[in-house]
N, C-alpha and C positions, 0 to 999 in steps of 0.2 A: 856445368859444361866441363866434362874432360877434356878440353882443347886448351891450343896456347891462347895467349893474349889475341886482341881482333884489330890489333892495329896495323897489320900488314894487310888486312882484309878490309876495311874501310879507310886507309890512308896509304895505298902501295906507292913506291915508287915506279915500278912494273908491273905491267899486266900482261897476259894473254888471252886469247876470248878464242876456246875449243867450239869448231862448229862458226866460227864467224865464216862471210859471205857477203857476197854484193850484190844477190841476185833482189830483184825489189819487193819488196814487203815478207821477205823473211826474217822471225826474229834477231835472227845470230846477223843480217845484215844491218837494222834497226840499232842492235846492242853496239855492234863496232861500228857504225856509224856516227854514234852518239861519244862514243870514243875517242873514236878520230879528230871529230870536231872539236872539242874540249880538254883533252886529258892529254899535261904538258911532259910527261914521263916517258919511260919506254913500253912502249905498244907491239906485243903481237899477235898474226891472226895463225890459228891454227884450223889448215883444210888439208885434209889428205886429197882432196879431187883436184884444185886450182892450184896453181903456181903461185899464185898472188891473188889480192884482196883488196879493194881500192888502193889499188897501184904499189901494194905494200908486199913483201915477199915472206910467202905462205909458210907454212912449216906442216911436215907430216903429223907428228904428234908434240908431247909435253917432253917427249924424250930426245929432240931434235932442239929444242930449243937451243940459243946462244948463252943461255943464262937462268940459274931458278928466280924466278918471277918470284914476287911476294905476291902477288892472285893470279888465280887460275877461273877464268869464266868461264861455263858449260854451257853448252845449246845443246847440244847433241840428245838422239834418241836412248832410252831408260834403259836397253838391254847393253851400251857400248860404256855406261858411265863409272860400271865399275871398276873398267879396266883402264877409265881417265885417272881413277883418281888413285888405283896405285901406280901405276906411272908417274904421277904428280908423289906422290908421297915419298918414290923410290928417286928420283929425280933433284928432290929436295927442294919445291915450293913450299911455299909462304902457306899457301892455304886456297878454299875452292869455296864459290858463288855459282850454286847447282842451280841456273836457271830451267832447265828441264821439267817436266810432268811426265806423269804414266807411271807413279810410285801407289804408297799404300791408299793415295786418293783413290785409285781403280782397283785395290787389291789385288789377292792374288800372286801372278807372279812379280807386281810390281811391289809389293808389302815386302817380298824376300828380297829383291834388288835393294832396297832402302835400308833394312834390316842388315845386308853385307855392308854398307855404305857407314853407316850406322859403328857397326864393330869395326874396321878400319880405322876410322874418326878419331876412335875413343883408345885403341890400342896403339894408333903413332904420336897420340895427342895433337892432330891435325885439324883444323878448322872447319868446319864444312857448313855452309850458310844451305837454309833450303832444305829439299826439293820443293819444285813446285811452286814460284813465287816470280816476281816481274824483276830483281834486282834491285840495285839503289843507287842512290845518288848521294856525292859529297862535292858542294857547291864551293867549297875554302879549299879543294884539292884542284877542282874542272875535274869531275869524275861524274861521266853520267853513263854508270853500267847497268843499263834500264831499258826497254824499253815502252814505259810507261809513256815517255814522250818521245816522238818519234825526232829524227835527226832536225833541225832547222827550225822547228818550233818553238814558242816563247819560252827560258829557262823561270824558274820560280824568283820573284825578288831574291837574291841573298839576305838572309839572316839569322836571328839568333833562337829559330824550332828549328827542332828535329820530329821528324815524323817514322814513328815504326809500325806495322801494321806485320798480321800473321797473314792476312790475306791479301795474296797479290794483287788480285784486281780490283779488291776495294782501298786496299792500300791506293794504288792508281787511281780510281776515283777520287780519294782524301786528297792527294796530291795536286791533282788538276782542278780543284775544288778551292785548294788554298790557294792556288798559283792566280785563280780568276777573282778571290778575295784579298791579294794584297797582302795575302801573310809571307813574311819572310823566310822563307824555305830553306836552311842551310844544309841541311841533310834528310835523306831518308831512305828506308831498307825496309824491307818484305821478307819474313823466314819460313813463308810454306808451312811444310809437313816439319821442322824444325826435326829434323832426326839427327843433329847432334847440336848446336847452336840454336837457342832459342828465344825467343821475340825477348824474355825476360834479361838475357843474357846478352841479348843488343841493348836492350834500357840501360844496363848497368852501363856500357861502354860510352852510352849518348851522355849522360849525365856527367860524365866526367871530362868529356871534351869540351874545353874552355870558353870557344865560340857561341853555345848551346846555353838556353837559357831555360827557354821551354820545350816539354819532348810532349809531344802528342803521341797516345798508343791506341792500336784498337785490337784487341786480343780476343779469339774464339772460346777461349778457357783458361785455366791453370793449372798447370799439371805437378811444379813445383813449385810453391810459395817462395822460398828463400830467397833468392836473388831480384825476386819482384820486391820482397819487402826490404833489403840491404838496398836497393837502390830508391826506394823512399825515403828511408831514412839518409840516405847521402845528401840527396836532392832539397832536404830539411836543411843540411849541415851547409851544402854549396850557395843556399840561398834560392833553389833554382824550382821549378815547378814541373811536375809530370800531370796531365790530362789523360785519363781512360773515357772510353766509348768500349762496348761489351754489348755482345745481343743477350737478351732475355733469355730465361730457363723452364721456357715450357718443351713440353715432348715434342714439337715439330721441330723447334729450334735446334734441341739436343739433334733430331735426328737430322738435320740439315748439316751440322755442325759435321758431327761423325762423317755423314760421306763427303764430305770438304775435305778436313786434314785428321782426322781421327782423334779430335781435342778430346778431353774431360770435362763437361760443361757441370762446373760447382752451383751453389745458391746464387741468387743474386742477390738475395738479404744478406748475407754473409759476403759475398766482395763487397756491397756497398757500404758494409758498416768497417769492413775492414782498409778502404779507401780513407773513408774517415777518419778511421784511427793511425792513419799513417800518413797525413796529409796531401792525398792524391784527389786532386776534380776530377769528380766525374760527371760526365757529359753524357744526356741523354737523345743524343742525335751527332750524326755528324755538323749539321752549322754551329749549334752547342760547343763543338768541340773546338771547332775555327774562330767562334764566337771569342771564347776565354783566350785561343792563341795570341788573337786579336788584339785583346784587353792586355793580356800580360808581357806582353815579345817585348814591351819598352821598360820592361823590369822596374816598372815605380810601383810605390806600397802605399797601404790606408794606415793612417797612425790607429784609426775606430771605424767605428759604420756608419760615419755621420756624412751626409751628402747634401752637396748646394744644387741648386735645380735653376736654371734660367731657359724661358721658354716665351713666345710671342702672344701664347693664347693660354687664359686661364684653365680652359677646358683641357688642356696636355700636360699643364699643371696638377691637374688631379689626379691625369692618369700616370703621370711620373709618382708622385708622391704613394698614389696605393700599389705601384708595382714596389717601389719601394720597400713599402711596407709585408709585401709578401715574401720578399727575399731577406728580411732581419735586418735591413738598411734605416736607418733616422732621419729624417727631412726634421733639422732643428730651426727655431727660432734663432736669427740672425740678430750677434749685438746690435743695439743701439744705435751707435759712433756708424754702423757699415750699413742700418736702413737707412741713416739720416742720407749719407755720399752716394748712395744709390739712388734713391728718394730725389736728390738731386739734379740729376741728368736721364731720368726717364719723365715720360706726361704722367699729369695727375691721377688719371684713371689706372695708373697700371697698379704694381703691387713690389714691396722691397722687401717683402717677409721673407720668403724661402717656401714655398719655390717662389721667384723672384719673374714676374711679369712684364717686360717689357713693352709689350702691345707690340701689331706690326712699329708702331714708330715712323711711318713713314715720314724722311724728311727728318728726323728729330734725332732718329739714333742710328749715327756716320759709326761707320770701322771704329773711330778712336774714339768714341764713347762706348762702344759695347766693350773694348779689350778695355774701358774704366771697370765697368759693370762684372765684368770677369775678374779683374784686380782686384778689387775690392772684397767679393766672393769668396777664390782662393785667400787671400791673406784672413778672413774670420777664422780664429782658434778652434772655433765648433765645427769646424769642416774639413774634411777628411779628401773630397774626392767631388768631379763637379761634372754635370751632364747638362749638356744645352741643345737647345733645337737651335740647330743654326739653318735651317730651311735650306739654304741655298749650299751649292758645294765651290761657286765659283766669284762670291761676291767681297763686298769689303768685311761683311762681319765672316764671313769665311778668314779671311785673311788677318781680320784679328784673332780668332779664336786660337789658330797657329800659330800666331805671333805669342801671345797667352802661355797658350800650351809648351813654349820653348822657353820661354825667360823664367818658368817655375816648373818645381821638382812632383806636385801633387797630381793624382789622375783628372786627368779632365778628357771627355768623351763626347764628341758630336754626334748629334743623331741630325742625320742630312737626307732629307726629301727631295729634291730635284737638283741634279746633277750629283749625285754620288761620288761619280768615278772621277772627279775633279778633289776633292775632300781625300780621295785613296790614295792619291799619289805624294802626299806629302807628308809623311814620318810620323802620323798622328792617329791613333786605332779610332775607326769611325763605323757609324753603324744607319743602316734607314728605317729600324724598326725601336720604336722605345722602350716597348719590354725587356727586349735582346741588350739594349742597352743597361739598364739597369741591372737586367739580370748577372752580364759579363763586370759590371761594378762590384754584386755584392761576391762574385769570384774570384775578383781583386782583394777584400776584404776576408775572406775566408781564406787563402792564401797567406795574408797579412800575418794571423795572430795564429799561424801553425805553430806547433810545439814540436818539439823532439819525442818521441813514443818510448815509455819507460817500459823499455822490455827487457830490462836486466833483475836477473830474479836470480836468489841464491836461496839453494835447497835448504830445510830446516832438517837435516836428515834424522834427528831424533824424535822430530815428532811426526817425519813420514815415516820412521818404523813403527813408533806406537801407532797412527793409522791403519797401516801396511796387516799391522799382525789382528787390528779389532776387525778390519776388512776382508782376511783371510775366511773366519768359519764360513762366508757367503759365496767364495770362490764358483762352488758347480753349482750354486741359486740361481734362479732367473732376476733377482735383486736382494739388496740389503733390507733386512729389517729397518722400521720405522727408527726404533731405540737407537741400534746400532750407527743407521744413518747420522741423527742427532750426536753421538757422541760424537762421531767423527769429524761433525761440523760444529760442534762445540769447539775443537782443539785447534778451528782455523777463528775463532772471534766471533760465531755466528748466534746470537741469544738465543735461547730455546728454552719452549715453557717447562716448568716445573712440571714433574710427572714423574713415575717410579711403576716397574713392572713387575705384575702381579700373577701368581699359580694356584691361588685360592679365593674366596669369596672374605676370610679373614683379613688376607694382606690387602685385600681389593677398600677394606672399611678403614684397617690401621694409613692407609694412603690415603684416604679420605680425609681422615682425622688431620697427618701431617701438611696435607696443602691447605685445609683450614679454609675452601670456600666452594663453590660450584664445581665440579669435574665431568670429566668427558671419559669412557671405556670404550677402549677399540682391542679388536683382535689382531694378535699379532701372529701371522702365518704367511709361512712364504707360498702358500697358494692363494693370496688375496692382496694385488699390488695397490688396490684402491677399495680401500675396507667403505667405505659411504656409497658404493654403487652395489655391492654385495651384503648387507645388510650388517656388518660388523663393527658398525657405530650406532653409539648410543649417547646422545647429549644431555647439556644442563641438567645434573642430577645435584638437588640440594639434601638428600640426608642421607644416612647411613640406608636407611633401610630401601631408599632408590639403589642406591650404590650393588647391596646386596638383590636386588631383583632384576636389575641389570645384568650384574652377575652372572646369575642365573640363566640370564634368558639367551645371554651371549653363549655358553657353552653351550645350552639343550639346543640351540636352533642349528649348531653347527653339526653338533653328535647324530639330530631328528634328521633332519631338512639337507644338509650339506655333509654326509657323509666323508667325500673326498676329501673333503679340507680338515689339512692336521692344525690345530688350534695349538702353537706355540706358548704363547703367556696371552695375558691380558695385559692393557695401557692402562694405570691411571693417570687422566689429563687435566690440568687445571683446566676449565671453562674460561677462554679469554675473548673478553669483547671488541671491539674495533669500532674503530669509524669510516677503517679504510682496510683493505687488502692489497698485500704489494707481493709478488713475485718473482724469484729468482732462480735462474737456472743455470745447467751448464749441458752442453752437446759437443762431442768429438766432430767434429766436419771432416768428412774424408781429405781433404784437399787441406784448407788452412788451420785442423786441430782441432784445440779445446775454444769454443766460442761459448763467452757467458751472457748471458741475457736479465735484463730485469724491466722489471716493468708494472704494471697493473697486476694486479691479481684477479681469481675469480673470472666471472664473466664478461667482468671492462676490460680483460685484457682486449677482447674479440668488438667489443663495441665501440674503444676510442681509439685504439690503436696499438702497432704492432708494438713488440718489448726494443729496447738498447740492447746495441749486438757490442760488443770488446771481442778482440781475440787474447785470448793468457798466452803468455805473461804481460800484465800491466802493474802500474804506478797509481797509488793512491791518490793523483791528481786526476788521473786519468777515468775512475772510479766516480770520485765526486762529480764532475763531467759527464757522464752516463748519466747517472740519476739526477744531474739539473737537466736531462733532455726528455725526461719522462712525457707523455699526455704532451709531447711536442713542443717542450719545455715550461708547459701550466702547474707544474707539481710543487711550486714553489706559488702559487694562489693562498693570498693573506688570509682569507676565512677557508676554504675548501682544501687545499694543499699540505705540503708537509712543513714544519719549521725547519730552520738551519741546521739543531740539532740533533732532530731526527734522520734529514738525509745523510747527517753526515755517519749514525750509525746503520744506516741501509747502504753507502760505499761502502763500510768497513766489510759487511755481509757480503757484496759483491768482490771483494779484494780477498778476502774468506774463501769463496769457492773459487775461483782462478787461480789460489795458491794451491789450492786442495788438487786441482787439475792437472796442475805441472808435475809434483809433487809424488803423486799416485797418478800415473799414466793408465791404470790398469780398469781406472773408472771411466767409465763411458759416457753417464750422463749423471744428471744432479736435477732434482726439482724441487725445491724447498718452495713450496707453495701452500697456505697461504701466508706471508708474512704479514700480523699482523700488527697494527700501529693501535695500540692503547696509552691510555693515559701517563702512563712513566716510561716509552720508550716502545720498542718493534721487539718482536717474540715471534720464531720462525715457529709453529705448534703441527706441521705436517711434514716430512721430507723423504726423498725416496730417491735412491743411488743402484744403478746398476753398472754392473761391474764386464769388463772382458772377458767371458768364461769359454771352454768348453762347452762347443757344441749351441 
């Protein structure tokens, strides 16, 4: 954002509201309506037709004003807004909340309107929220420049979310959404067509206001990473939590998206890995996303994933325990000492293990036996966070379970079947569905053990010249040589098999001789990027005289058969066996960069599952982490899997090529496939680099 700070924009002392009115069910009357009623500042309405404004005295323009305003609200129609806003710039405002539409949403002449809006913005360094969006709302100021909710109607709880959304009306939906769930609402804002302020560039400002615990977003794209990922990383630093919601990246999507606000719609494999990597939930719905609000807005943490379960019916005990278990959550055995005191004050038939059975109880278990049964729960060492059916929303175990819930610092979460809305109103995150519940725990817990993202990376700049100059002869290739590739991934820690390249059928044998066991001859031509679908491999050869007819067959077939292909050298490869194939790569993403992948190799890439996304630059912590998530973290399986110290020389190979990425910007992608896992360690034996070229 070329603009100033957006504190005069979300916390004015004055406003003005261009285009306000009091005729009924007109925006600009709605927007100052909402104004009026709440907002303890200086207020005023700008009409060139009316005198006055609910009983408020009007003003021609921005340039009539008593005062520069610190905001300037727009209603008014797309072709009068250019000339609000240098008025307002000339005038010396604070800054402008372009309520308006009829911008590049309809193109055209409205693309050029936005576009002048746009360069003003950015050459007075002037604010400009919008076009095209409902406004927003700050609940710690009484600022409600929206009309998302209409004047008189219910305000959101105050509290400690912030909600930003690119889309106005869904943003409005999000909002009246939480307001009917009980989430505390302190703020939230809508940026349209973001033609100079954008959704990422509100995140950074929410995170940092002290009120704000949790910021809910829901973004149609990405257009610049940066200040999406500074404000992750802050939100890391403040303690504090960001929630994404994002629609999917199929072509309808894209194309919906487009005539919306003209986003960029990137991967969705790549945001979600890159959420991951910067400690942001992502929510796959909007209740999802209210879900986590929910769970988080009271700012308590899980020491681990370990969870107590108390429930009436053994049957909901099961179904707590394997939703649990689908979410990376622990349903541990409860000490001894705490079945016995359990054990104590429930009937015989129930159960003190964990999940912990109370039976209905009727008659047995009062209010102050259950806040026992709770007591006892939370204080076990093995429990992190506690989820109960407390069936009713308005009874005495209701009334313990809040009592519970306040005398200790740990999660604990009711899930409440009949009467709900009695359970919402009292400062306790509650839910009627048990999955949801669980599910919003282990987002507590994910939350919990975020790290900081080690994206501090210092160039090696001597051995990105040696790179730089061995990667240069492939400059105008459509890629790098095998060889070439390999050495250059040699100089970032990446193993690679033994092999030496050959221009005769003698060197082909004297190679034979010095790898001293089975070898593998591939053609090396930059018209063959995958020499095993083109016939330019030839395996497992055990003697000289295979070697030599191999040889042979590699050049005549290409000289006979495939004229066009210029035969560069010949490979000799040692022959390396596996138990396993592993994968790694790297791809430029237009939007978030260099993204490295690893994963399976071979065919299991496509049959167990997709690879581990990183974005470069990372941290060798961050690397090992990748590769314990492999096969959806089975890669670490006592007889099938890798051992410790293997994975830990397949991070190095992953921390390898994300160096190599930063490093040399000028390489595009990376596939070092297959790595493979033999008896004394991984040996990368194929790889293939293409590079930024002309044309």
């Amino acid at each position: 954002m070329g603009s100033l700070p957006l504190e005069a924009v979300f916390r004015p002392a004055s406003i003005a509201v261009v285009g306000a009115t009091d005729k009924p069910g007109a925006l600009g009357g709605r927007v100052y309506g909402n104004l009026k009623q709440d907002f303890k500042g200086r207020l005023y309405p700008v009409n060139a037709r009316s005198p006055e404004v609910f009983g408020d005295r009007a003003y021609p323009s921005v340039r009539d004003l008593p005062e520069p305003t610190d905001l300037i609200v727009v209603l008014v129609p797309a072709t009068h807004v250019v000339a609000v806003i240098e008025d307002s710039i000339a005038a010396g405002h604070g800054g402008v909340y372009l309520i308006s539409s009829g911008f590049s949403e309809v193109g055209g002449e409205g693309t050029q309107i936005q576009e002048r809006i746009a360069a003003l913005a950015r050459e007075h360094g002037f604010p400009v929220v919008g076009p095209n969006c409902v406004g927003y709302m700050n609940q710690y100021d009484n600022i409600m420049a929206t009309f998302a909710i209409p004047p008189g109607e219910q305000r959101p709880k105050p509290g400690p979310v912030g909600i930003v959304s690119q889309s106005g009306g869904f943003g409005a939906f999000i909002l009246n959404r939480a307001v009917n769930r009980g989430v505390g609402v302190g703020m939230f804002a809508s940026t349209g067509n973001q033609c100079d302020v954008t959704l990422f560039d509100v995140l950074e400002y929410f995170v940092e206001q002290p009120e704000l615990q949790v910021i809910a977003m829901f973004s149609e794209g990405v257009r610049d990473p940066a200040p999406f990922l500074r404000a992750a990383k802050r939100a890391i630093e403040l303690g504090k939590v960001i929630i994404s919601v994002s629609p999917g990246t199929s072509e309808a999507v894209a194309r919906a998206v487009l005539s919306h606000t003209a986003s960029i719609v990137g991967s969705a494999e790549v945001y979600r890995a890159v959420c991951e990597q910067y400690g942001v939930l992502e929510a796959d719905s909007i209740d999802t996303l209210l879900d986590y609000a929910i769970a988080l807005q009271d700012g308590r943490r899980m020491r681990g994933n370990r969870i107590g379960i108390v429930t009436q019916s053994g049957g909901a005990g099961v179904l707590f325990a394997g939703d649990a278990a689908n979410h990376g959550l622990e349903v541990p055995e409860l000490a001894a000492g705490t079945q016995e005191r359990i054990a104590a004050v429930i009937p015989a038939f129930g159960s003190a293990r964990n999940p912990i059975d109370t039976t209905p109880g009727v008659g047995l278990i009062t209010g102050e036996v259950y806040a026992t049964i709770l007591r006892e729960l939370l204080s076990d060492d093995s429990i992190d966070a506690g989820v109960v059916l407390g069936w009713y929303g308005g009874d005495t175990r209701a009334d313990a379970i809040v009592e519970v819930y306040h005398s200790q610092d740990k999660p604990l979460v009711p899930v409440v079947a009949v009467n709900p809305e009695l359970m919402q109103g009292r400062d306790i995150p509650s839910f009627t569905d048990p999955t949801r519940a669980v599910q919003a725990v282990a987002a507590i817990a994910r939350t919990s053990r975020r790290v900081m993202p080690d994206d501090g990376f210092t160039v090696d700049e001597q051995r990105a010249a040696r790179s730089r100059q061995a990667l240069d002869e492939a400059r105008s290739r459509p890629f790098v040589l095998e060889t070439t590739a390999k050495d250059v991934l040699a100089r970032y820690g990446v193993p690679v098999s033994r092999e030496r390249t050959c221009s005769s059928a003698d060197e082909a044998v004297a190679a034979f001789r010095e790898i001293g066991s089975r070898v593998v001859l591939k053609v090396m031509s930059y018209d063959l990027p995958h020499k095993s679908d083109s016939g330019g491999l030839v395996l497992n050869l055990r003697s000289e005289r295979e070697v030599l007819e191999a040889f042979d067959l590699l050049t005549e077939r290409f000289r006979e058969e495939q004229p066009s292909v210029t035969v560069d050298s010949i490979l000799v490869q040692e022959m390396v066996s596996s138990r396993l194939e592993l994968a790694v790569g790297m791809q430029r993403d237009p939007v978030f960069g260099p993204m490295v992948a690893v994963g399976l190799g071979g065919v299991l890439i496509e049959l167990i599952g997709e690879p581990v996304l990183l974005r470069a630059p990372f941290g060798l912590a961050q690397a090992r982490a990748a590769v314990d998530r492999i096969a959806g973290g089975r890669i670490d399986h006592p007889t099938r899997g890798l051992p410790k110290e293997y994975r830990e020389q397949l991070a190095q190979v992953v921390l390898g090529v994300g160096q190599l990425s930063v490093e040399c910007p000028e390489v595009m992608s990376v596939d070092v496939n297959p790595v493979m896992v033999t008896a004394d360690g991984i040996r990368a034996v194929d790889a293939l680099i293409v590079l930024d070229t002309p044309g």
